[in-house]
Backbone as JSON Lines, residues from 0, in Angstrom:
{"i":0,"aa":"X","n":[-2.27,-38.78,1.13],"ca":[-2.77,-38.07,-0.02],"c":[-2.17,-38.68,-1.28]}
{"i":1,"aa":"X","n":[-2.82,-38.9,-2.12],"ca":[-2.53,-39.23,-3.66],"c":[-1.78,-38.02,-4.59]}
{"i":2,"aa":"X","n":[-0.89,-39.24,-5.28],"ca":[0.01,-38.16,-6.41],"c":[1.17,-37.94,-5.56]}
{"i":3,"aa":"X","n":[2.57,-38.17,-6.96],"ca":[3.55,-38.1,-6.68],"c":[3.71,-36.09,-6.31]}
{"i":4,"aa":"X","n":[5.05,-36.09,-5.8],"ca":[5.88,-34.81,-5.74],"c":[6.35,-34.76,-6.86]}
{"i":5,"aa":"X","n":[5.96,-33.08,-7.32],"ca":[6.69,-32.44,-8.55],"c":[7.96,-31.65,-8.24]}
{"i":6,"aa":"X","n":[7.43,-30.9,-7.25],"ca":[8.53,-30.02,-6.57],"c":[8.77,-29.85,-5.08]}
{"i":7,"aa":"X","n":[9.65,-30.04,-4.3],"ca":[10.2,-30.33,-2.9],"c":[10.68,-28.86,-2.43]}
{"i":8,"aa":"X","n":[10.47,-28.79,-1.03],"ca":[10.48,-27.55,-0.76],"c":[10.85,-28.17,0.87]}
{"i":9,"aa":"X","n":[11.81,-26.99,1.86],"ca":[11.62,-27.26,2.74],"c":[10.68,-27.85,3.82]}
{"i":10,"aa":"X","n":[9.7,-27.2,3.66],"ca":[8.57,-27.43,4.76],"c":[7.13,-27.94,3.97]}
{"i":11,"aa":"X","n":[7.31,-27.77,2.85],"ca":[5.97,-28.27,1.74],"c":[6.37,-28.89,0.43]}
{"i":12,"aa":"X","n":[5.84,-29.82,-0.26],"ca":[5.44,-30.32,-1.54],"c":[4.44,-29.94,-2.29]}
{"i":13,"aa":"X","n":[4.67,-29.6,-3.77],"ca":[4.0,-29.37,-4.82],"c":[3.65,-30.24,-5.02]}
{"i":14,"aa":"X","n":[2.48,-31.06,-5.57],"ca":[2.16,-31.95,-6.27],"c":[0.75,-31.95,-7.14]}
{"i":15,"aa":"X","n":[0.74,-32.76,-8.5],"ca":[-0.51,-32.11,-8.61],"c":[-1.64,-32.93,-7.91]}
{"i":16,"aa":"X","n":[-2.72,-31.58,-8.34],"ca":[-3.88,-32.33,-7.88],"c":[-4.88,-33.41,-8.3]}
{"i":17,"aa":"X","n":[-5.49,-34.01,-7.88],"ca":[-5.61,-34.94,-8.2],"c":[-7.63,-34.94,-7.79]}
{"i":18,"aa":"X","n":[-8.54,-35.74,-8.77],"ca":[-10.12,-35.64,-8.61],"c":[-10.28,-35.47,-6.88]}
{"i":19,"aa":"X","n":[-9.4,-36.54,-6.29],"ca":[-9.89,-36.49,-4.5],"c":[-9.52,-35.17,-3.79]}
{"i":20,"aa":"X","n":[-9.13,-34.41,-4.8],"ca":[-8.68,-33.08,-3.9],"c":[-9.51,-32.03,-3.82]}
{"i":21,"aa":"X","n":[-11.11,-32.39,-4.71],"ca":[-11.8,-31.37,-5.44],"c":[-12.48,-30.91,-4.02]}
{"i":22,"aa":"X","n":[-13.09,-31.91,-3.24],"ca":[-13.63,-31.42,-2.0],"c":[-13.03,-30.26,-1.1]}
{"i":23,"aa":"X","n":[-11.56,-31.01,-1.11],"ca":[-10.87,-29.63,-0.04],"c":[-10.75,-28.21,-1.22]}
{"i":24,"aa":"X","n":[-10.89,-28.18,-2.68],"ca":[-10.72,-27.35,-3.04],"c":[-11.98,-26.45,-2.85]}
{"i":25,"aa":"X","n":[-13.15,-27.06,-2.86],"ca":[-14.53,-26.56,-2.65],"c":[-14.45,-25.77,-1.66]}
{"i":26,"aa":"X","n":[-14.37,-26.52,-0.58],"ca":[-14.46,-26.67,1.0],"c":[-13.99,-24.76,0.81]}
{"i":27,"aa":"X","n":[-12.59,-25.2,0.51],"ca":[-11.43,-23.71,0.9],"c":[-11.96,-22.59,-0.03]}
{"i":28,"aa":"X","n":[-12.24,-22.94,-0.8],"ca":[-12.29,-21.76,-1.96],"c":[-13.73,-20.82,-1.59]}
{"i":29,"aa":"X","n":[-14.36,-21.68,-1.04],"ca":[-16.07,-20.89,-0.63],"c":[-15.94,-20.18,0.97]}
{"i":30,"aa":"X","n":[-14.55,-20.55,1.28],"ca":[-14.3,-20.13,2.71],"c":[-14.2,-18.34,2.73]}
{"i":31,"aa":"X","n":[-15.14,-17.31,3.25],"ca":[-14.82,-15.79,2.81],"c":[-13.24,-15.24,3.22]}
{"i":32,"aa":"X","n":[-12.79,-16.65,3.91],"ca":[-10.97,-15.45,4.15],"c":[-10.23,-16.14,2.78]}
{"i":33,"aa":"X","n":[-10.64,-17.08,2.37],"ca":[-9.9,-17.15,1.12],"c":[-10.95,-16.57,-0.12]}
{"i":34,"aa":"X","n":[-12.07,-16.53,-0.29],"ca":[-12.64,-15.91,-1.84],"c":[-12.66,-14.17,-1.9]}
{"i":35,"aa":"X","n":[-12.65,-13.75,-0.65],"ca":[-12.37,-12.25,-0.6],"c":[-11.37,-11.9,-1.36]}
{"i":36,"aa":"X","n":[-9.91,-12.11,-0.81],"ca":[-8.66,-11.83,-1.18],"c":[-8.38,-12.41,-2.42]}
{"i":37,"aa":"X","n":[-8.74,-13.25,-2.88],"ca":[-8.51,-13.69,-4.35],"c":[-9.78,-13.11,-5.12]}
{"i":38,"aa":"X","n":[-10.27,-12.54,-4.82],"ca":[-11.33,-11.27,-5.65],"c":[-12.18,-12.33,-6.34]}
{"i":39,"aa":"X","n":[-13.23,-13.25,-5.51],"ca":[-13.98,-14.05,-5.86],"c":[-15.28,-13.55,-4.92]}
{"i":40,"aa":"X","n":[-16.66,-13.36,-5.82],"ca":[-17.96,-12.82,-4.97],"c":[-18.73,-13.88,-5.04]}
{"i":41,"aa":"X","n":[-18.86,-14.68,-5.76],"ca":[-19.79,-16.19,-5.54],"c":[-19.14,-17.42,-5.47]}
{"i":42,"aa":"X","n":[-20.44,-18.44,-4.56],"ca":[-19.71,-19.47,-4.53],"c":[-19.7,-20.51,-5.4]}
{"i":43,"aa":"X","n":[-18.71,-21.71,-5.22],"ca":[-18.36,-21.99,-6.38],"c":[-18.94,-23.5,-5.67]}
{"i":44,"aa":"X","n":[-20.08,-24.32,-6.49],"ca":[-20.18,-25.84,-5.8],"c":[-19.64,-27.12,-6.41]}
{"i":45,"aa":"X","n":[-20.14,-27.92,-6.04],"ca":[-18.91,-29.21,-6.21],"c":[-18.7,-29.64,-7.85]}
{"i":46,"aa":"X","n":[-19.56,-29.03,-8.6],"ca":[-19.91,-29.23,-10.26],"c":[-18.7,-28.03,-10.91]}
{"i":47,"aa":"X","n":[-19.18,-26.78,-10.24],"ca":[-18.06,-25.74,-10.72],"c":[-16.67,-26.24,-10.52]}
{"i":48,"aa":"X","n":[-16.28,-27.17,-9.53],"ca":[-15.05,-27.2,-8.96],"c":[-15.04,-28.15,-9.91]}
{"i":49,"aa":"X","n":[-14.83,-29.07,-10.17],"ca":[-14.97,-30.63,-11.17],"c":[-14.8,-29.64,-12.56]}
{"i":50,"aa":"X","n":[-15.24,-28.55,-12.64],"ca":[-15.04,-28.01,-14.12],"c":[-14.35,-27.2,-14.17]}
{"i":51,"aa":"X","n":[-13.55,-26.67,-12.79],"ca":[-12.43,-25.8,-12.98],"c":[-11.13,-27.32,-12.81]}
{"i":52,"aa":"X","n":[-11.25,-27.54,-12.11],"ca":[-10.65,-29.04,-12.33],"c":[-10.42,-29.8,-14.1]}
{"i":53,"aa":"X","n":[-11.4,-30.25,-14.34],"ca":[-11.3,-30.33,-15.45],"c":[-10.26,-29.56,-16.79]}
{"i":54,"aa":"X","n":[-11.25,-28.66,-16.59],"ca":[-10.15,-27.0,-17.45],"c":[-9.03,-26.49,-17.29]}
{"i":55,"aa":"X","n":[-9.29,-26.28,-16.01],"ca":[-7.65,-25.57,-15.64],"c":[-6.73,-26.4,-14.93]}
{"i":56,"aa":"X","n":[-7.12,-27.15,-13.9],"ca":[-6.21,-28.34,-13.65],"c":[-5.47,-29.18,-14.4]}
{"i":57,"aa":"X","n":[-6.72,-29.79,-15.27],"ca":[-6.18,-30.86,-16.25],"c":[-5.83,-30.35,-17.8]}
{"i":58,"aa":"X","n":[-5.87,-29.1,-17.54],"ca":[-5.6,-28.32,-18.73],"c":[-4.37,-28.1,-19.18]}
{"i":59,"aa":"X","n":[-3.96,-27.82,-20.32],"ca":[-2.52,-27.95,-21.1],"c":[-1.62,-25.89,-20.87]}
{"i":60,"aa":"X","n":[-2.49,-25.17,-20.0],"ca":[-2.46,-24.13,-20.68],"c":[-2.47,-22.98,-19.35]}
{"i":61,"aa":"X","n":[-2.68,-24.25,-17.85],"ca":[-2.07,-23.71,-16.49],"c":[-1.43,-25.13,-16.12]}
{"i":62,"aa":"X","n":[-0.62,-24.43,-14.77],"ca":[0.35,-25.04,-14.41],"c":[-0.46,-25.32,-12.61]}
{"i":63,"aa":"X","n":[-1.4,-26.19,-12.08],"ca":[-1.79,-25.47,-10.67],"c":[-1.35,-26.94,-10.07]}
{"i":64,"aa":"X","n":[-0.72,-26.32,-8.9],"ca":[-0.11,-27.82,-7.88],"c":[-0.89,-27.72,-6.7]}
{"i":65,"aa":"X","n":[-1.33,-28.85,-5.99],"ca":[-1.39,-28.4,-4.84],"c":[-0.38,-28.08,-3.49]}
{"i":66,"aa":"X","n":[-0.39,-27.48,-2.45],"ca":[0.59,-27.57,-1.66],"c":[0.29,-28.31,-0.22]}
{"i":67,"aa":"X","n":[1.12,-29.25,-0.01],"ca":[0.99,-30.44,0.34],"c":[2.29,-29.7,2.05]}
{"i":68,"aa":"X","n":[1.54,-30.1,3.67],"ca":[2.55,-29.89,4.62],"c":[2.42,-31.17,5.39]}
{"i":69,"aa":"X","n":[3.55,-31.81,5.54],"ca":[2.94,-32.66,6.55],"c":[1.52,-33.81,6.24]}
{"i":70,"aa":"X","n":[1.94,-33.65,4.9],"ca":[0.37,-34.93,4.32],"c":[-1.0,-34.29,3.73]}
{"i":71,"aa":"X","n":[-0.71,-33.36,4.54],"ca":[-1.98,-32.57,5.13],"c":[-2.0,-31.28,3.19]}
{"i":72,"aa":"X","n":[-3.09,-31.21,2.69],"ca":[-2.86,-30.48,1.93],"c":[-3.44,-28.95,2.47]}
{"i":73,"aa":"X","n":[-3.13,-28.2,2.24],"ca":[-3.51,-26.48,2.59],"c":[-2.96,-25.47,1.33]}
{"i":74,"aa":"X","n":[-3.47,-25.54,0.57],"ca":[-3.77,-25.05,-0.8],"c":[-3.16,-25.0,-2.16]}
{"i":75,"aa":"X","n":[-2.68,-23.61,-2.69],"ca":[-2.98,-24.06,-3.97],"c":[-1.72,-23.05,-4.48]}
{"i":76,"aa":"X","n":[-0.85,-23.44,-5.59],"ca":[0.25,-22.57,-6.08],"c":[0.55,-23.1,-7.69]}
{"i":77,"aa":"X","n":[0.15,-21.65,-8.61],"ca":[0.12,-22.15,-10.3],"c":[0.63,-21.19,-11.21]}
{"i":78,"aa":"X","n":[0.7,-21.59,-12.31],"ca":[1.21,-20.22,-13.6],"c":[0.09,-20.34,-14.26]}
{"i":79,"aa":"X","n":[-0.61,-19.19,-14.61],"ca":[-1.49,-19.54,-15.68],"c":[-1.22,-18.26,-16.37]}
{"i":80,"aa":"X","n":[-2.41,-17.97,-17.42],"ca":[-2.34,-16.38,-18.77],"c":[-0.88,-16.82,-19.35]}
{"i":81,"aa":"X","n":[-0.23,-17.86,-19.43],"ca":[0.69,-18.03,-20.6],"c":[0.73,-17.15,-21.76]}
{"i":82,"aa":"X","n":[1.88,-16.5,-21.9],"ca":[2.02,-15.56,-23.15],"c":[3.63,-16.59,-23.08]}
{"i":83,"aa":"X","n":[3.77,-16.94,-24.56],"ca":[4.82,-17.82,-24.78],"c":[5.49,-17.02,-25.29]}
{"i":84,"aa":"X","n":[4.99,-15.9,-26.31],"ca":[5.87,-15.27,-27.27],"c":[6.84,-14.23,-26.41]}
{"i":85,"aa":"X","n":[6.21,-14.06,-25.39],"ca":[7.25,-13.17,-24.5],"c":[7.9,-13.57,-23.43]}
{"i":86,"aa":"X","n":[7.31,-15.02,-23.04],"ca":[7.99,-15.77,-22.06],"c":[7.18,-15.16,-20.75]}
{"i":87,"aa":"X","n":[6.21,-15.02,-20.43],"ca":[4.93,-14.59,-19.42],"c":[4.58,-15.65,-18.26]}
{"i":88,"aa":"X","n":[3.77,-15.11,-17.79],"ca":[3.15,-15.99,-16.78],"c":[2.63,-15.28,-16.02]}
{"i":89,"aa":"X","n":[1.36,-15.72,-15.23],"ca":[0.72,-14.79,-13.83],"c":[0.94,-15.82,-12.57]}
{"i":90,"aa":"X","n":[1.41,-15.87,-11.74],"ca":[1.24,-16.19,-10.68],"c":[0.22,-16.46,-9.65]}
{"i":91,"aa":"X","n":[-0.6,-17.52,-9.04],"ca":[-1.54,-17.18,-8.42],"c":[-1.79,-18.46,-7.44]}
{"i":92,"aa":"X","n":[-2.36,-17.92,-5.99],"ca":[-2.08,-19.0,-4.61],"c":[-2.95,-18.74,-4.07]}
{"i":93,"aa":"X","n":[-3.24,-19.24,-3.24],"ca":[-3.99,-19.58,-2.0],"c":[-3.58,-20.11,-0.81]}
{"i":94,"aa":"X","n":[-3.89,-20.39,0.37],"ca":[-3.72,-21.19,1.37],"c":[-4.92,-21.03,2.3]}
{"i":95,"aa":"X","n":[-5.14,-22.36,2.84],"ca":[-6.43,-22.02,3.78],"c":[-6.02,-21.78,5.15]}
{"i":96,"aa":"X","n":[-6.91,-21.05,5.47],"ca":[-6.98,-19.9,6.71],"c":[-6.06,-20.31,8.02]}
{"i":97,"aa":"X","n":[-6.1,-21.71,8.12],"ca":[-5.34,-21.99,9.53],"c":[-3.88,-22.56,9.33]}
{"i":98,"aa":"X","n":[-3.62,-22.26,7.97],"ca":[-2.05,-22.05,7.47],"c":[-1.44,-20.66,7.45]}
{"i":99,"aa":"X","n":[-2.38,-19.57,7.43],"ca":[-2.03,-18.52,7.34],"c":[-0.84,-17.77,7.86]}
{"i":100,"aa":"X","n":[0.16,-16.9,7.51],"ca":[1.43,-16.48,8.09],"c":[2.4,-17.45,8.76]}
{"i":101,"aa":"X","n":[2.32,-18.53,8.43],"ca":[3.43,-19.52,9.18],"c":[4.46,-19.85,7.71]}
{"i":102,"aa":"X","n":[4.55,-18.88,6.39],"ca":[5.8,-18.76,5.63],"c":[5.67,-19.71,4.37]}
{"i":103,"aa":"X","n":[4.41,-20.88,4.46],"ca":[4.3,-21.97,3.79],"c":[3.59,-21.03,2.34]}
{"i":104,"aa":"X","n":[3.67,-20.03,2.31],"ca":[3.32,-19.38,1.11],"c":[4.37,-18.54,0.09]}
{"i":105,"aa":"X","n":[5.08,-18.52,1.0],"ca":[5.84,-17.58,0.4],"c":[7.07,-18.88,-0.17]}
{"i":106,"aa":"X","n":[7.18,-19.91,0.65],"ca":[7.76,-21.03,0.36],"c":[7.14,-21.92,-1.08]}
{"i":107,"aa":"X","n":[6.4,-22.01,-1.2],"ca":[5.38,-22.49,-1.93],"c":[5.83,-21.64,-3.98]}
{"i":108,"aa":"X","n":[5.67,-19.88,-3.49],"ca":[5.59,-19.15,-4.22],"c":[7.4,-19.29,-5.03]}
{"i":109,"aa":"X","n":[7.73,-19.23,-4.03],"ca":[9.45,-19.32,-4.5],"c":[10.01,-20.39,-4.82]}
{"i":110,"aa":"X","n":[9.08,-21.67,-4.87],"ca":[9.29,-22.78,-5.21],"c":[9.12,-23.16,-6.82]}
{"i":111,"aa":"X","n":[7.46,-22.2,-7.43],"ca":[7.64,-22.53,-8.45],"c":[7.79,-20.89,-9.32]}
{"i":112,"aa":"X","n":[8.1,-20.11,-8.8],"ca":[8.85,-18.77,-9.55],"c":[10.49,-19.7,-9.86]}
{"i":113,"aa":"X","n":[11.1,-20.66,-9.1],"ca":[12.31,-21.17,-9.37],"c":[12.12,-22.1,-10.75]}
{"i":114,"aa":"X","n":[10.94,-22.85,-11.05],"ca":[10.84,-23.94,-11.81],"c":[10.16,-22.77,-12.62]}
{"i":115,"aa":"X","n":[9.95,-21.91,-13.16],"ca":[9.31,-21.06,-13.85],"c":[10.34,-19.98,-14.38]}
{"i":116,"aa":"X","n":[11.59,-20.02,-14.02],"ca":[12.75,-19.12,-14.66],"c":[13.66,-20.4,-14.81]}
{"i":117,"aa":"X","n":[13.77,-21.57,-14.06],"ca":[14.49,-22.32,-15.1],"c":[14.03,-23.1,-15.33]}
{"i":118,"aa":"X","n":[12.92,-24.37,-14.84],"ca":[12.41,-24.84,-16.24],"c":[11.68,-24.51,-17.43]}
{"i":119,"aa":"X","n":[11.04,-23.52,-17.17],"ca":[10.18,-23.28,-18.49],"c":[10.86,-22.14,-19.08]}
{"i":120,"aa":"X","n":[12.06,-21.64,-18.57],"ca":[12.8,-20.41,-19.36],"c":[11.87,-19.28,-20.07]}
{"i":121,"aa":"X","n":[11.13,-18.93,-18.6],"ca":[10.24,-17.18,-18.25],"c":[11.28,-15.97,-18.0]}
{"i":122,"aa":"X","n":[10.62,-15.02,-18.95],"ca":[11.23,-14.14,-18.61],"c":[10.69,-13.13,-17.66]}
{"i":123,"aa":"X","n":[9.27,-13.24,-17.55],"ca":[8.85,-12.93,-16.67],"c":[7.13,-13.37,-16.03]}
{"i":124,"aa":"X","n":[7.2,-12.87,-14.83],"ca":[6.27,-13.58,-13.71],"c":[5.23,-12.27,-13.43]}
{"i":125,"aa":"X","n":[4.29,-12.24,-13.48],"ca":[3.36,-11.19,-12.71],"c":[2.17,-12.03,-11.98]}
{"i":126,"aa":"X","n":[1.24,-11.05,-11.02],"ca":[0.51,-11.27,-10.21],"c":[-0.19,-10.31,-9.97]}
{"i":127,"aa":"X","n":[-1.47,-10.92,-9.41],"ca":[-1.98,-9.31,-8.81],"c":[-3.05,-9.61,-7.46]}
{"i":128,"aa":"X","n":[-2.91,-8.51,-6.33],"ca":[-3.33,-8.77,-5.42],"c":[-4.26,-7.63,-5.43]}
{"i":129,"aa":"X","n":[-5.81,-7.92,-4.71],"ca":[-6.18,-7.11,-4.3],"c":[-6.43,-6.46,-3.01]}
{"i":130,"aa":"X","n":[-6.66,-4.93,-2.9],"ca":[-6.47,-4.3,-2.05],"c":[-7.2,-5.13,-0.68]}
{"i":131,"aa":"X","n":[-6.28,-4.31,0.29],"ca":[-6.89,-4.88,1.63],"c":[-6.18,-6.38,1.95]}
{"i":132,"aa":"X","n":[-5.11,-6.95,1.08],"ca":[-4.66,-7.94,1.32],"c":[-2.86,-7.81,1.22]}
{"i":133,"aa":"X","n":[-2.76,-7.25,2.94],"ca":[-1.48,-6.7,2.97],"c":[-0.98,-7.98,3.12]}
{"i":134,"aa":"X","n":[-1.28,-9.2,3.65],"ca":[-0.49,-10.39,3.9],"c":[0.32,-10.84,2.38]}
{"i":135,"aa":"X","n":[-0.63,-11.03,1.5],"ca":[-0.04,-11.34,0.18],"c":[0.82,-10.21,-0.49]}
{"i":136,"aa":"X","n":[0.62,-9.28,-0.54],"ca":[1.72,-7.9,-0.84],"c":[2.81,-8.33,-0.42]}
{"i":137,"aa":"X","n":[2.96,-8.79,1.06],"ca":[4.24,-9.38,1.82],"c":[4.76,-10.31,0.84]}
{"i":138,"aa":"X","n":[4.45,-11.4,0.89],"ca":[4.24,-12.39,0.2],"c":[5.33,-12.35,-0.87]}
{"i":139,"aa":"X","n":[4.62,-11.78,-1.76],"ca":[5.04,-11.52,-3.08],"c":[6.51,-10.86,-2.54]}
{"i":140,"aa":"X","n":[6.48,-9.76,-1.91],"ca":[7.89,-8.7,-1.84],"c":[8.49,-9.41,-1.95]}
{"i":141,"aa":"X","n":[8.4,-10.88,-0.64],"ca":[9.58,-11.82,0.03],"c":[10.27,-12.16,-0.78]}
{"i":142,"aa":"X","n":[9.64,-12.6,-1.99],"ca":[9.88,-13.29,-3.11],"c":[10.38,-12.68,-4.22]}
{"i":143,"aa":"X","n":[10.64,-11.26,-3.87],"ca":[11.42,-10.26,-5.08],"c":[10.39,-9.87,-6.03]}
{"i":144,"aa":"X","n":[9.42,-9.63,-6.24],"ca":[8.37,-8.64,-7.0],"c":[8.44,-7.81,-6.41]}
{"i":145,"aa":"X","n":[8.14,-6.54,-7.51],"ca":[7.92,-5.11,-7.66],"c":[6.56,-5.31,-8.23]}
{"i":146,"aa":"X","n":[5.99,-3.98,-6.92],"ca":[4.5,-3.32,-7.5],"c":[4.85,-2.27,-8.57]}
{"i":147,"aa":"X","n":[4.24,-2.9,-9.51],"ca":[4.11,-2.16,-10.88],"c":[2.77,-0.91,-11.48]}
{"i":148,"aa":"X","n":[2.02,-1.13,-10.51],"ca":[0.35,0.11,-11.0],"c":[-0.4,-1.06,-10.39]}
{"i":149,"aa":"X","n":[-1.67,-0.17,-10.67],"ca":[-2.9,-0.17,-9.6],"c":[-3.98,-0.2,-10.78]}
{"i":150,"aa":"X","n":[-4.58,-1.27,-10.88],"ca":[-6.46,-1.2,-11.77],"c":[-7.17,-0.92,-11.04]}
{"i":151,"aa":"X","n":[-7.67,0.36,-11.07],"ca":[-8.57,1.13,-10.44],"c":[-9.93,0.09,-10.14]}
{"i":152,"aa":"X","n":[-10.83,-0.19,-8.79],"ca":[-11.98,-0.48,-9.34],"c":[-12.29,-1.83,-10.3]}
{"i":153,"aa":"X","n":[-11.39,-2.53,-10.27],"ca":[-11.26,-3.75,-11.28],"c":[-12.3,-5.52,-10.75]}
{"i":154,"aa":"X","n":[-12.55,-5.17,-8.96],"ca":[-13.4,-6.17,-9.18],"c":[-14.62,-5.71,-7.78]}
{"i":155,"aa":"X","n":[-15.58,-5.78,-8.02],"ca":[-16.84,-5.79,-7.05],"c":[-16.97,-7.25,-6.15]}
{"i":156,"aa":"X","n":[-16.57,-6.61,-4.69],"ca":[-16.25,-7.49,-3.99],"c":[-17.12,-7.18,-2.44]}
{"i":157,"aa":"X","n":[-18.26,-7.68,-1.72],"ca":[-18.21,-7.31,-0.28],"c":[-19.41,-5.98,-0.57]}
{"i":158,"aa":"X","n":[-20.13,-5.53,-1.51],"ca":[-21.26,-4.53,-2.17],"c":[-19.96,-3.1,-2.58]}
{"i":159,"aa":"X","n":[-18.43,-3.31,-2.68],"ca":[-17.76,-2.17,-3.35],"c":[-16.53,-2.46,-4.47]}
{"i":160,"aa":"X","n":[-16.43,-2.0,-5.2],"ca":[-15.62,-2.24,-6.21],"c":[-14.18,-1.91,-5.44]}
{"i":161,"aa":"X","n":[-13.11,-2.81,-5.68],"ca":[-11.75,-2.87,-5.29],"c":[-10.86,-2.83,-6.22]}
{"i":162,"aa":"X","n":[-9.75,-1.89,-5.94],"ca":[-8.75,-1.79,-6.6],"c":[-7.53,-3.29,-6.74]}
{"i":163,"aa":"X","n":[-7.03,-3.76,-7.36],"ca":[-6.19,-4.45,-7.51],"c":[-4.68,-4.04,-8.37]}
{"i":164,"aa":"X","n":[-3.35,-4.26,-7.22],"ca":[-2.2,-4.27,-7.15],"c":[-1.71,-5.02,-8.33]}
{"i":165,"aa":"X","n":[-0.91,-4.68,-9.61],"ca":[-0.23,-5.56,-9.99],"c":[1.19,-5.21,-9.81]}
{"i":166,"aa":"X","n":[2.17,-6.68,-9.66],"ca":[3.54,-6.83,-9.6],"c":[3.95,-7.61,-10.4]}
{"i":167,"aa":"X","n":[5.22,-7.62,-10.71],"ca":[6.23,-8.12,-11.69],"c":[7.43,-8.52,-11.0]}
{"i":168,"aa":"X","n":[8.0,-9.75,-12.0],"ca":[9.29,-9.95,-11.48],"c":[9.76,-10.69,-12.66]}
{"i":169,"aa":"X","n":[11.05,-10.17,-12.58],"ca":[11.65,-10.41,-14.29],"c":[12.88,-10.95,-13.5]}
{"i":170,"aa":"X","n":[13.25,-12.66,-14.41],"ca":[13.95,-13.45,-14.42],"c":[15.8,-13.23,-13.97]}
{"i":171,"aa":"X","n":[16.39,-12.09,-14.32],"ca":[17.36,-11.27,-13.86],"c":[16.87,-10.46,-12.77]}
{"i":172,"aa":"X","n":[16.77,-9.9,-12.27],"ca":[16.08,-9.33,-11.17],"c":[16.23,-10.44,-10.1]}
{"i":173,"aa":"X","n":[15.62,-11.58,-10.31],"ca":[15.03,-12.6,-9.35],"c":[16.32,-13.49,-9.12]}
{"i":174,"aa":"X","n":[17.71,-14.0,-10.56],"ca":[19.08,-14.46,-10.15],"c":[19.7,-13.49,-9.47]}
{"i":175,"aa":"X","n":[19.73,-12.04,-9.53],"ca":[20.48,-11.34,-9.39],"c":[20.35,-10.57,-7.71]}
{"i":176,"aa":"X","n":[19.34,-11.27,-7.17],"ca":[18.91,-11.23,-5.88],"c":[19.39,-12.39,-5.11]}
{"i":177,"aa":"X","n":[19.64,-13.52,-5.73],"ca":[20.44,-14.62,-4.98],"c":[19.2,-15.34,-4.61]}
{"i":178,"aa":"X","n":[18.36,-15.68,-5.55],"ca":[16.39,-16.49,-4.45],"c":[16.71,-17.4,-5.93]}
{"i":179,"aa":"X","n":[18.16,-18.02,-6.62],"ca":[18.13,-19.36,-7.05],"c":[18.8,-20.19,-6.35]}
């Protein structure tokens, strides 16, 4: 796979992504165990991907790596909604389906919540999961977030509107847990 390592991790590498990655991003992202849980109802084809690529990849204004095991890439870990004046960030991942629960997420997640309280000196991290996606709730806990409230109804997913979880995790909180 192309493109250096940004960030090293036990069992996975961050790195960014790169145009040859747009396929597996297609591929995964239209897959229903990953667009469900990330509260996505249509699919996205190889033009949309090239322009989220474009925008948000190559954009000044998210942070998205891919996550790299064994060569092999299996998804996706970023900061984006930058609020500078308060020192912000949202958190947001993926992994495709036959990576699922083997830890490479939560590894992934704690990799750049670390480069996100000390390199970019955040004071804080949020996320939000929606309902029905107890794996990522995990996820997040592992990693020291607190569920903070519930948006009622916030996205139409599957013919019903779903509630979505938000959590927080503030920069003391996260040293003061010992996960630097």
């Amino acid at each position: 796979m192309p493109g250096p390592v940004f960030l090293d991790g036990d069992r996975i590498t961050l790195r960014p992504i790169e145009e040859e990655d747009i396929e597996f991003l297609q591929k995964q992202v239209n897959d229903p165990r990953i667009w469900r849980p990330i509260g996505r109802s249509r699919p996205m084809n190889r033009e949309q991907e090239r322009e989220f690529f474009e925008t948000d990849v190559c954009g000044d204004d998210t942070i998205v790596l891919l996550i790299v095991a064994d060569s092999t890439p299996i998804g996706t870990v970023g900061l984006h909604s930058f609020d500078w004046e308060t020192q912000r960030a949202e958190l947001g991942y993926w992994l495709a389906p036959d990576f699922h629960g083997e830890g490479y997420g939560s590894e992934a997640a704690g990799r750049i919540v670390a480069y996100a309280f000390d390199q970019l000196g955040l004071h804080r991290i949020e996320a939000r999961v929606f309902e029905r996606n107890d794996p990522s709730r995990r996820l997040l806990e592992s990693v020291g977030f607190t569920q903070e409230g519930v948006h009622r109804d916030v996205e139409f997913i599957d013919g019903a509107y779903r509630d979505a979880y938000w959590y927080g995790l503030l920069e003391d909180e996260w040293r003061s847990d010992g996960s630097d």
